[in-house]
C-alpha positions as CSV (number, residue, x, y, z in Angstrom):
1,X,-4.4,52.7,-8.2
2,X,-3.1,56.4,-8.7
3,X,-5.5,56.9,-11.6
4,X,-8.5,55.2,-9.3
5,X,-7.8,57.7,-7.2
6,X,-7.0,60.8,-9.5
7,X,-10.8,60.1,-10.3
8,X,-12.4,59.5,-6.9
9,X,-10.8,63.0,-6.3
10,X,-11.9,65.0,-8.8
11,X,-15.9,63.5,-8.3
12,X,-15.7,64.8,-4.7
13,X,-14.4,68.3,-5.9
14,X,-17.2,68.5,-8.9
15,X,-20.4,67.5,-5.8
16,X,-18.6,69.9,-3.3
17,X,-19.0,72.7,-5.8
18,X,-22.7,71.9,-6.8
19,X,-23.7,71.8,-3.1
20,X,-21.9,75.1,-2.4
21,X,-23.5,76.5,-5.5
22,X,-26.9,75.5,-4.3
23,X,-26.8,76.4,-0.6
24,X,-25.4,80.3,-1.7
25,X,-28.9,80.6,-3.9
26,X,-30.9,80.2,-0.4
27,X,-31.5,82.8,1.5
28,X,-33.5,83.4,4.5
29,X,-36.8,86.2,4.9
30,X,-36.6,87.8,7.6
31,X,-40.1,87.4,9.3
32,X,-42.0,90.6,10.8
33,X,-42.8,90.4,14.9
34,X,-46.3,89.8,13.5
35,X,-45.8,86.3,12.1
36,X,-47.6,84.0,13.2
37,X,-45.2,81.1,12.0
38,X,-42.6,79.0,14.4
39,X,-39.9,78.1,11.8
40,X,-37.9,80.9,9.5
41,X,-39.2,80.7,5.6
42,X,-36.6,79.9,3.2
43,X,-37.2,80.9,-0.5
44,X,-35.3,79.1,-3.1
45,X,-33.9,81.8,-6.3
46,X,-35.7,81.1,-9.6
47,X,-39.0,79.1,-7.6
48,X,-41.8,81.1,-6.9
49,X,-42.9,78.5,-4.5
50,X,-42.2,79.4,-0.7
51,X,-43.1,76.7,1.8
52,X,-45.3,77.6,5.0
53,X,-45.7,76.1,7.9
54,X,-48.5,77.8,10.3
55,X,-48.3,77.4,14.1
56,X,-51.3,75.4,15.8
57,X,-53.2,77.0,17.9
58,X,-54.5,75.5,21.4
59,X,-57.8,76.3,22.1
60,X,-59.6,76.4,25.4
61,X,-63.4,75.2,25.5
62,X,-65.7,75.1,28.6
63,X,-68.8,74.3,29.9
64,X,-70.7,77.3,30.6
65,X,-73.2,76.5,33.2
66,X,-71.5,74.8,36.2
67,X,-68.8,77.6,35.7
68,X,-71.6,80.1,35.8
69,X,-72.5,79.0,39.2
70,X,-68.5,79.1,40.6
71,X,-68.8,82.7,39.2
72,X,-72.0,83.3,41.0
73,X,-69.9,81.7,44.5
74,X,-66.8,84.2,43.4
75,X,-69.0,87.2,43.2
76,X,-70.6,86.4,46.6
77,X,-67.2,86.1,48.0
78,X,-66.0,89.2,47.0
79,X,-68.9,91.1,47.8
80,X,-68.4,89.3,51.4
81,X,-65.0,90.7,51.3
82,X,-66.1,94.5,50.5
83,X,-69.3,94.5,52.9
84,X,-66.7,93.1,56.2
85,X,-64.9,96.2,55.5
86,X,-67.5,98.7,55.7
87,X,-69.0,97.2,58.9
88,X,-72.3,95.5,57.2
89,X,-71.2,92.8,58.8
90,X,-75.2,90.9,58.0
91,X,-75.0,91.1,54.4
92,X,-71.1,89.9,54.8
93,X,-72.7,86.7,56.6
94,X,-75.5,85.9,53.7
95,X,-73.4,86.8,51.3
96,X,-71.4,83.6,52.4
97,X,-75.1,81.7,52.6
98,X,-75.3,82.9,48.8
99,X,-71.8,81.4,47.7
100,X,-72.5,78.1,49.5
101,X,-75.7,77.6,47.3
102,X,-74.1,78.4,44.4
103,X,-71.2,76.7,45.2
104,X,-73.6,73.4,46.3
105,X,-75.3,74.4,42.6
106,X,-72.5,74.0,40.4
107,X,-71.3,70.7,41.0
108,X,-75.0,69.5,41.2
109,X,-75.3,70.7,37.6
110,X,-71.8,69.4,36.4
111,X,-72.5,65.5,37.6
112,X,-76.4,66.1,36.1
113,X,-75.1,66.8,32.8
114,X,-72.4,65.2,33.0
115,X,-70.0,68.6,32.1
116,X,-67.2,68.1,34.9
117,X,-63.7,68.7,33.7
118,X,-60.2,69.6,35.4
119,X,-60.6,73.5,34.7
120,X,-64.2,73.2,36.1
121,X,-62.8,71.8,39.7
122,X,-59.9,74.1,39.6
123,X,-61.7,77.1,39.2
124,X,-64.0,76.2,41.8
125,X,-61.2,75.8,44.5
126,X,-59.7,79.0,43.4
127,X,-63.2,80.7,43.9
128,X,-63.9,78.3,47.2
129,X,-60.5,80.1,49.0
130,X,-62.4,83.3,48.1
131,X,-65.3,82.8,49.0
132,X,-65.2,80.0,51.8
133,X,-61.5,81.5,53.4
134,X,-60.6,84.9,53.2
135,X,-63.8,85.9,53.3
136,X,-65.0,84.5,56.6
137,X,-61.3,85.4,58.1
138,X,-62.1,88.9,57.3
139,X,-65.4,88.7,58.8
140,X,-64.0,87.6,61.9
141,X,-61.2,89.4,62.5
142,X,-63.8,92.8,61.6
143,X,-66.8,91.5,63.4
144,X,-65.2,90.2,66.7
145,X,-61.8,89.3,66.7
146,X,-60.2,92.7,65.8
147,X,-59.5,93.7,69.9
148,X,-57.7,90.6,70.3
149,X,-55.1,92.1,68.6
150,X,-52.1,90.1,66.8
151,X,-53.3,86.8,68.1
152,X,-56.5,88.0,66.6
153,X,-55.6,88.0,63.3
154,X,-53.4,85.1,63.4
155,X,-56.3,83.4,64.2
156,X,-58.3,84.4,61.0
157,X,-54.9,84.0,58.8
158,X,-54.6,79.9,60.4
159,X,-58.0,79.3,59.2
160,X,-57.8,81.0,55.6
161,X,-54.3,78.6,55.5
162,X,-55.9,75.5,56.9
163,X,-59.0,76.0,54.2
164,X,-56.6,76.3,51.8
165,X,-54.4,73.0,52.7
166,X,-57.9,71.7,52.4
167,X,-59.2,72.2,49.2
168,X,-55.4,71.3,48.2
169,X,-55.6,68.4,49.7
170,X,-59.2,67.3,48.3
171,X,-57.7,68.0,44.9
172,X,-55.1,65.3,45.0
173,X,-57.2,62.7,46.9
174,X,-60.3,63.5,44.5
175,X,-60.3,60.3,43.0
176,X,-58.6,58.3,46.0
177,X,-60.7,58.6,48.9
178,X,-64.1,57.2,49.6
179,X,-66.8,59.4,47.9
180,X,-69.6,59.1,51.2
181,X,-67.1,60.5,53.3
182,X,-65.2,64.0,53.6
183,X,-61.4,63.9,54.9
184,X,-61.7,67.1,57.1
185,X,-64.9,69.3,57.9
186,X,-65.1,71.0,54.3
187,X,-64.0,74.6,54.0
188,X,-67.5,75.8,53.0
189,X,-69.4,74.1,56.3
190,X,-66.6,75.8,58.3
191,X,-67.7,79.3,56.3
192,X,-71.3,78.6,57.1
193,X,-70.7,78.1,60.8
194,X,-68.5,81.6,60.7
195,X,-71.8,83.5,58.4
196,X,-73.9,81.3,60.5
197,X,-72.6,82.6,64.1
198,X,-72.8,86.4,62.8
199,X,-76.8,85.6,62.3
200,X,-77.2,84.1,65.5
201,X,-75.4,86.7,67.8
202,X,-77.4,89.1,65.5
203,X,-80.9,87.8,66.8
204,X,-79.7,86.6,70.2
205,X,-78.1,90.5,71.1
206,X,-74.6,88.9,72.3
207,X,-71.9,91.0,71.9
208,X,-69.4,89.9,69.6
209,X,-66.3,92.0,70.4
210,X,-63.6,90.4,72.1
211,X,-65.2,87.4,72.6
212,X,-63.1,84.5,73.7
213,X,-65.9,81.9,72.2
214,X,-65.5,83.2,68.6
215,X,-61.6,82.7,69.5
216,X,-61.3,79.2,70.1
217,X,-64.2,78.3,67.9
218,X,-61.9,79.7,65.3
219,X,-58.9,77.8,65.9
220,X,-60.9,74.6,66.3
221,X,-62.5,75.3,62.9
222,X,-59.0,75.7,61.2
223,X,-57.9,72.6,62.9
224,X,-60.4,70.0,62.3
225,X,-60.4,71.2,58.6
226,X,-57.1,69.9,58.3
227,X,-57.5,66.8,60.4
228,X,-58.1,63.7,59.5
229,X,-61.5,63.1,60.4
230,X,-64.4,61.4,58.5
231,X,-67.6,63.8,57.9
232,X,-70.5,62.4,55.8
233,X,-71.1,64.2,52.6
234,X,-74.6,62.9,51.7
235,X,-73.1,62.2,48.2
236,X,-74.1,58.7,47.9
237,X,-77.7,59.9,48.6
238,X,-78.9,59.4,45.5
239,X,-82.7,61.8,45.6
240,X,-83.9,60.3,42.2
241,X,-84.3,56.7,43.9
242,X,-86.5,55.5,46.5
243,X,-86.3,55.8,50.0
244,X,-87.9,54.5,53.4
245,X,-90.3,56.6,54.3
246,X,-88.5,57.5,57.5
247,X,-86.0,59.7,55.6
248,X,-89.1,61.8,55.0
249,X,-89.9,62.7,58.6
250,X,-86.6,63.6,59.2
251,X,-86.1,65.9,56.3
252,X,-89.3,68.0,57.7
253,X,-88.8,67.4,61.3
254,X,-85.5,69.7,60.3
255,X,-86.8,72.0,58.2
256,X,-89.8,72.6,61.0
257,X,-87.0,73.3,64.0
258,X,-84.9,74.9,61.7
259,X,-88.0,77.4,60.5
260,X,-88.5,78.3,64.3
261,X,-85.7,80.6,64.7
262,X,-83.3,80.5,61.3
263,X,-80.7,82.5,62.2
264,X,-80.2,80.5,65.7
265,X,-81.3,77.2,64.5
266,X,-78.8,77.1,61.0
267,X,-75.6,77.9,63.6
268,X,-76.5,75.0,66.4
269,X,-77.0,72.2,63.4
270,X,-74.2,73.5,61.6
271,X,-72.3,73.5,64.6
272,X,-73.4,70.1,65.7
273,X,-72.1,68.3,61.7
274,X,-68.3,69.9,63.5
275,X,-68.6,68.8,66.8
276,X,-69.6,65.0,66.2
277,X,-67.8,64.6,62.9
278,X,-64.8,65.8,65.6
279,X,-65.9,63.3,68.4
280,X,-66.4,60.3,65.9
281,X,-62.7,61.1,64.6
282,X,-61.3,61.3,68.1
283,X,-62.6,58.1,69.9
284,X,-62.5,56.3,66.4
285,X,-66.4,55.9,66.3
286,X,-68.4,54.2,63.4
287,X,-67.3,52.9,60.2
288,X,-62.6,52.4,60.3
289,X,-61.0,54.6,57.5
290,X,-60.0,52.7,54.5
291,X,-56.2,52.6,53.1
292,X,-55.2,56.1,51.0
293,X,-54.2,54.3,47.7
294,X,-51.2,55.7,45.4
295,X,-53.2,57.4,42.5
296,X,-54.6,60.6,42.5
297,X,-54.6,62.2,39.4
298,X,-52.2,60.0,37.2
299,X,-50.8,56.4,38.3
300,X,-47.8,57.1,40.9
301,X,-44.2,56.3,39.9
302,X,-43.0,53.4,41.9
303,X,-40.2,53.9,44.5
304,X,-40.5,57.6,44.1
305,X,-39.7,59.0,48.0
306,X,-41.9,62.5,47.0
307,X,-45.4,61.3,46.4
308,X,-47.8,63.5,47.4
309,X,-49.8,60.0,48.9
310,X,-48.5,57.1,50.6
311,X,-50.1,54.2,52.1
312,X,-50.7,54.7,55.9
313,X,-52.1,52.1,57.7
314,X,-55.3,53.5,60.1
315,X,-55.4,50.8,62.7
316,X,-52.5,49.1,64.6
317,X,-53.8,45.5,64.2
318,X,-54.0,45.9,60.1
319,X,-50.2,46.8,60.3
320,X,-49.8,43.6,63.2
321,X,-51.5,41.7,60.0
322,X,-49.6,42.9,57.5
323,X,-46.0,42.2,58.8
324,X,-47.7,38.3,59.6
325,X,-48.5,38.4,56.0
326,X,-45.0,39.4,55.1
327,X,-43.3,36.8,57.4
């Protein structure tokens, strides 16, 4: 057993050595700040051969047209923004026009050739808060709300937030909600109402400044945008099929009243979309709200208490049903 052992001994010392011998021949390079690999390089004495392993690079690709278009809504925005502050308060309002077409534009081209993607709706929120918030708020508070003082521009800052809150909150119900139907007046309707109320007090010679109208109608814009009520979008109005004839008549029934006086005419309809989306909301006319499902975006984690959506029941007698159900 001694001499077993003796032996077992002296193998362990002989691979210790021969592993110590080896790892002293290896010696790390010492890589410049220019490298473009992740892992340190380790070159082996007496092999020429030095093992690389480059970094992968991510890549972004996009589609260029639809995010053409949110550019074109950006640049309106902005130049909104600049003409507010030097008191050309007309080109401010159809500058606002401008970034609702091409904000109506882009997303028309995305579903027609079929080029929508995550960074495509992102970037068009981004540019919508430009374009669609702080740029009517400015209007306002520059245009008719500025003698109000601090009230004023509380005013204008409520409805940038409540736009904002918005087009957050249509980002996370995107694929939840019912597609005929807008949660909220949308932020860019609520823009064209603000651009569209600059044209009409324009060509009706009302005075603007100080005007406790242009107040209220501000606070009520910022507050049905966040409410819960149901607007039609039109989006299940597909143009390509056919139609009653009917639909016809009405399309140039509105364009002929509207044509009469456009600067007028575009601020009453406009108007009237906020006003009865707002009364059907608040005595619960037409069509009951469907359930808010739990998936928006990726499938929910179950018995998670901070979802971003729950269900909510919309009428009392669905919960009444739903506890007899349970029972």
């Amino acid at each position: 057993m001694e001499i077993e052992f003796l032996k077992n001994r002296e193998k362990n010392r002989s691979s210790s050595s021969i592993n110590d011998k080896f790892l002293n021949n290896i010696k790390p390079i010492n890589l410049s700040t220019n490298s473009n690999l992740d892992v340190v390089e380790y070159n082996i004495k007496g092999n020429s051969v030095t093992d690389e392993m480059p970094r992968k690079k991510l890549s972004m690709h996009i589609y260029i047209l639809p995010n053409l278009m949110t550019t074109g809504n950006l640049f309106c925005g902005f130049f909104a923004i600049v003409s507010a502050i030097k008191g050309e308060f007309l080109y401010a309002a159809y500058a606002i026009v401008a970034a609702s077409v091409f904000d109506l534009l882009d997303g028309r081209l995305a579903r027609l050739t079929r080029s929508t993607s995550k960074f495509g709706a992102e970037y068009d929120s981004l540019c919508d808060l430009c374009s669609f918030g702080m740029a009517p708020g400015v209007l306002l508070f520059l245009w008719a709300l500025q003698p109000f003082g601090r009230i004023g521009w509380l005013a204008c800052f409520l409805f940038v937030a409540c736009g904002a809150l918005r087009l957050a909150r249509f980002n996370v119900q995107a694929n939840v909600i019912e597609k005929s139907y807008f949660q909220g007046l949308p932020i860019p309707m609520a823009a064209g109402i603000v651009a569209s109320s600059v044209l009409a007090f324009n060509d009706l010679g009302l005075e603007p400044n100080g005007n406790i109208g242009l107040l209220v109608m501000t606070f009520l814009l910022a507050f049905v945008m966040v409410s819960t009520f149901r607007y039609r979008s039109f989006k299940d109005l597909d143009l390509k099929e056919r139609h009653p004839f009917r639909y016809l008549v009405v399309g140039v029934a509105i364009l002929t009243v509207v044509a009469l006086r456009p600067e007028v005419n575009l601020f009453v309809l406009f108007l009237t979309y906020a006003v009865l989306g707002a009364l059907f909301g608040i005595f619960r006319w037409g069509k009951s709200a469907r359930k808010i499902k739990t998936n928006a975006y990726n499938p929910p984690i179950p018995q998670t208490p901070d979802q971003d959506l729950i269900e909510e029941f919309t009428d009392e007698n669905e919960s009444h049903e739903e506890e007899g159900s349970k029972k």
